[in-house]
Each structure stands twice: as C-alpha cells, then as structure tokens.
N, C-alpha and C positions, 0 to 999 in steps of 0.2 A: 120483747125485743125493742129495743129506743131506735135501731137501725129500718130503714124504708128505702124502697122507690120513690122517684118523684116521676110522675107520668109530664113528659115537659114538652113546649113548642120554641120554638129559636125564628128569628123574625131578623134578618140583615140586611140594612139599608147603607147605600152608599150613597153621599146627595154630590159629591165632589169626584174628578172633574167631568165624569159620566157619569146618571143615577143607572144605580141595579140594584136590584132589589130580589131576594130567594127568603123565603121561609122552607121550615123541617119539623117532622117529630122524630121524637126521639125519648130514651128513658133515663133519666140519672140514678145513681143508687145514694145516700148516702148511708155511711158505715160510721158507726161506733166504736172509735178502733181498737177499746176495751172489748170489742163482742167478736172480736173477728173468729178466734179458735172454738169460741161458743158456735157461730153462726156454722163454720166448716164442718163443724160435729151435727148438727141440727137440721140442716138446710139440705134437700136432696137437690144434687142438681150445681150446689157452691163448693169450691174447694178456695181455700187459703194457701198460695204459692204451690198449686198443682195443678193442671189441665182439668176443666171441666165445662161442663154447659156457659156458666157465670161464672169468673174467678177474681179474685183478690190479689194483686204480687206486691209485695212492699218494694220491691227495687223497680216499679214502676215510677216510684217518685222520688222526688230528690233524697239522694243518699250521703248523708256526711260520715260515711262507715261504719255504720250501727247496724244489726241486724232486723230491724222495725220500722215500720213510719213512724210511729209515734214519737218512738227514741229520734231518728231524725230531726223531728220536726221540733224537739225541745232542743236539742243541741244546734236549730238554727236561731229558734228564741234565743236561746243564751250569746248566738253569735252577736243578736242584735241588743242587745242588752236588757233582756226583759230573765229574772232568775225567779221571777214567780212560782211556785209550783201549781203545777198543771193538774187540773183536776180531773177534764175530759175533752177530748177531740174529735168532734166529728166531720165525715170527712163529704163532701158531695164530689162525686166524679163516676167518670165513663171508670165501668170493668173490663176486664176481659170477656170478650165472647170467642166461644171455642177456642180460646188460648191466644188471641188477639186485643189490643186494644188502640188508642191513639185519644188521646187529651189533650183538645189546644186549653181551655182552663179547668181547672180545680179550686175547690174552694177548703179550707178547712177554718171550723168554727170552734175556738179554742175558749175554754173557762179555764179560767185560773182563778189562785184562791183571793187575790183584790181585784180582777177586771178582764172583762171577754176580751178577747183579741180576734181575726181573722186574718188567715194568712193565703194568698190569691198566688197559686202555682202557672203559672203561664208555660205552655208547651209549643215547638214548632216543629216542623217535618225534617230538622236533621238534625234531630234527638238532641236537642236543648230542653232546659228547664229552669225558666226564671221565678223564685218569691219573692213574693213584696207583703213584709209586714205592716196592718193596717194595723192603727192604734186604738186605745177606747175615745179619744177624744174627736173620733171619726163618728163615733156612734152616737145621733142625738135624735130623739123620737123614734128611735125603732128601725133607723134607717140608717145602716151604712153610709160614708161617702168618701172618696179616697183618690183624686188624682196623683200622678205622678208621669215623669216623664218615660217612654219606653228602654230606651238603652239598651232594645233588645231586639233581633230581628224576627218579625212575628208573620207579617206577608210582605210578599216581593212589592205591594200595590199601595204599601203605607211606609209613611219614613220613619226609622229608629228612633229619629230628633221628635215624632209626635207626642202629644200629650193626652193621655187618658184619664177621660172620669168613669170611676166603677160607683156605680148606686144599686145596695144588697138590702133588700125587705125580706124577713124571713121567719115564719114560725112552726109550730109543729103541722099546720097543715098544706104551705103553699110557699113557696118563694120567688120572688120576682129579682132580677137581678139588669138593670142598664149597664152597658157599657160605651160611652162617646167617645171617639178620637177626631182631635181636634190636629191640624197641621200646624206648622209654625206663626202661620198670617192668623190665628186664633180661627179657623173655619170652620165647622163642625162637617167631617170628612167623612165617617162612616159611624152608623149607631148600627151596635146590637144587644136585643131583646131577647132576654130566656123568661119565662114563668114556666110553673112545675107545680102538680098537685100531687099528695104522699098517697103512696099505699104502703098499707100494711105488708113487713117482709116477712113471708112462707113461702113454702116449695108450690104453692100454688099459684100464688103473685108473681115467683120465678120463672114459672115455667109459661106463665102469660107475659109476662116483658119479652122472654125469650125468642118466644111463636110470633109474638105482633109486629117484634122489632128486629127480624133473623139478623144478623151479621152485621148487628148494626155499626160496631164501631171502627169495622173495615168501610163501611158505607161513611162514615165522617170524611175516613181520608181519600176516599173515590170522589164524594163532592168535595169537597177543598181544591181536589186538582181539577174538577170539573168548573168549577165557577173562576177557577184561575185562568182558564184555558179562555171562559169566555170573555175574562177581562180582559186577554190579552188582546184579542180578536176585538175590543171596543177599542185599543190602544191608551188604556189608562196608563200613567207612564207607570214605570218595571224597573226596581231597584234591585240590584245585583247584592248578594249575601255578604261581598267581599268589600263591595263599594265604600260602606263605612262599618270597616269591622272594628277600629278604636274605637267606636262610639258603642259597641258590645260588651257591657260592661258587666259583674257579679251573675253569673248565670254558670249553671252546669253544664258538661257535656258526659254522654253516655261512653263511657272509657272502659272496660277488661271490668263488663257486667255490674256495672253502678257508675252513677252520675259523678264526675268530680269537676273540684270549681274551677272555673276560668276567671281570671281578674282582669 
C-alpha cells in the first residue's frame, strides 16, 4: 500500500495585534486515490463513502460533478489550464471519524506525465472550499513555495485581502508544511506549523490512530470555535463573513450534496 498515516503536531502562532499561541496532535491519512476501493476491501475498520470507524467520501471535497475526487480534481486542472495526464494523486487530509469530518486544508500531490503539481484545498466552517493550483515552478530543492492572495473567508480574525505563504517539504517519510499570513502593511500576522511522521497503513495502524486520537475531527472543529471564543475575549478585531463578500472570489459552496462554484 503507497497510502499512510502521518502521525502529526500543528503549532499556531499569532504575533499580531495580540500574541496567542495553541499547539495540537493530531493524525492525517494520506490516500492514494488509485488505492481507495483496494484500501475499502482490505482495511478493517475503512470504508469508501460508507460509515465506518475511518472513512473516505469523495463529495467531501470539491465536486465539479463527477463522481470521484480524482475525476474532480483533473477537471479542475483542465479548469486551470494544465491537460497533462495525470498519473497519480495523492491526497493528505483529515478522514471521517464515525462518519464525521471537518478540513480547514488539504493537500493534494499530483504527478503528471511532464511535472508534479500540488493543489491546497482550503476549507471553512460554512461549508466553503477554496483550490489553489501551485505550479512546478514553485518547486525548487524539494521545497514547495506558493503565496497568494486569500480571496477567501477562512477566520473571522484574518482579512480576505491577506496574503499567504505556503512552504511544503515532503517525502515518503515526513512532511513539514509553513503557512504565514501576512496583512496588507506586509506584517507577518499569524504563522502555522504542521510536521507529520508516516506510518504504515493496516487495520492495526487504524485502529491505533483511532484509539489515540478518538473523535478527533469533531475535536478540530470544537477547538476552532474554542480558540475563536478566546480571541474574541482578547478583542482581536472580528470580521463579519458578509463585510467583504465581493472580495469572495472562485470557491465552492456545499449545495443539494456537492460543492458548486461561486464567482
């Protein structure tokens, strides 16, 4: 199986215009998305788009009306202008547990048959989901690197108009991933820190992410409202969803059980 856990810690610093600062564990899986039906058949404990311990649902992530992530995720290449054929994808993200999940990112690590690509799925809590295709000429020594502007609403405590650097190291046995967000005065506003170390995926490895990390991706969205509550309570100032909704640009909304786009 090329498919793994990543046994991972999350480290988020705010330095702007109150420091706060929380670290986490937590587990990512990544998937093979050629191995999924294999993995569903093999893996006690994993189902593919059915309830189970661990699960897999493709209409968890962006849907451009295809029945697969895969098939999505080529038909958003193609959006973007990239008709390479894709060779393999694989996917690092939060699963379902007990039939639950919540992803503020994803990563998917595409080969195609002249040049890797990575495509950074950004999620928020009213069922949004923004990509942003990175290029190969983001990749130079091994290392990702990829700003861009958000255009997207991701916390109430950052602004749309910011700017983020994604910085992605990654290989078969560890990943490390930065992310800065920088305000408009260039300030560097809040950095977060993932590293992740793989384990080998079997029903044994599963059933130990399971046990170590129960509920855990109901637990993501229990601290998100947790650490909001206490930002509010520090009075970081608090951006309303509606405040700059034109400035909401190319992202999904969860619509009659799949994502469709908003312009």
């Amino acid at each position: 199986m090329k498919s793994q856990f990543f046994v991972s810690f999350i480290n988020h610093q705010r330095f702007i215009p109150r420091p706060y600062t929380f670290n986490n564990r937590f587990f990512w899986t990544m998937f093979d998305l050629d191995e999924l039906d294999e993995l569903n058949k093999k893996t006690t404990g994993f189902s593919r788009n059915r309830f189970n311990l661990i699960s897999f649902y493709d209409n968890d992530h962006v849907n451009l009306g295809n029945a697969t992530t895969k098939e999505n995720i080529q038909a958003f290449m193609l959006e973007q202008g990239v008709s390479d054929k894709i060779l393999k994808i694989e996917l690092i993200t939060n699963p379902r547990i007990l039939g639950y999940t919540f992803n503020p990112v994803s990563f998917y690590f595409i080969e195609t048959a002249t040049s890797p690509f990575v495509v950074i799925e950004i999620g928020n809590t009213f069922k949004e989901q923004k990509p942003f295709l990175v290029r190969p000429e983001c990749l130079k020594e091994g290392v990702w690197t990829f700003t861009t502007q958000k255009k997207f609403y991701i916390s109430p405590f950052t602004s749309v108009e910011n700017i983020m650097t994604f910085k992605i190291k990654r290989n078969l046995k560890s990943i490390v991933i930065n992310i800065d967000d920088f305000n408009k005065e260039g300030e560097l506003e809040v950095k977060a820190s993932y590293t992740g170390q793989s384990k080998e995926w079997n029903t044994f490895n599963l059933l130990e992410m399971f046990f170590t990390y129960p509920l855990m991706t109901l637990g993501t969205i229990s601290s998100i409202h947790y650490h909001a509550l206490k930002l509010f309570l520090k009075k970081v100032p608090y951006f309303k969803k509606s405040d700059d909704d034109h400035l909401q640009v190319d992202h999904y909304t969860w619509k009659n059980k799949s994502f469709r786009k908003k312009n």
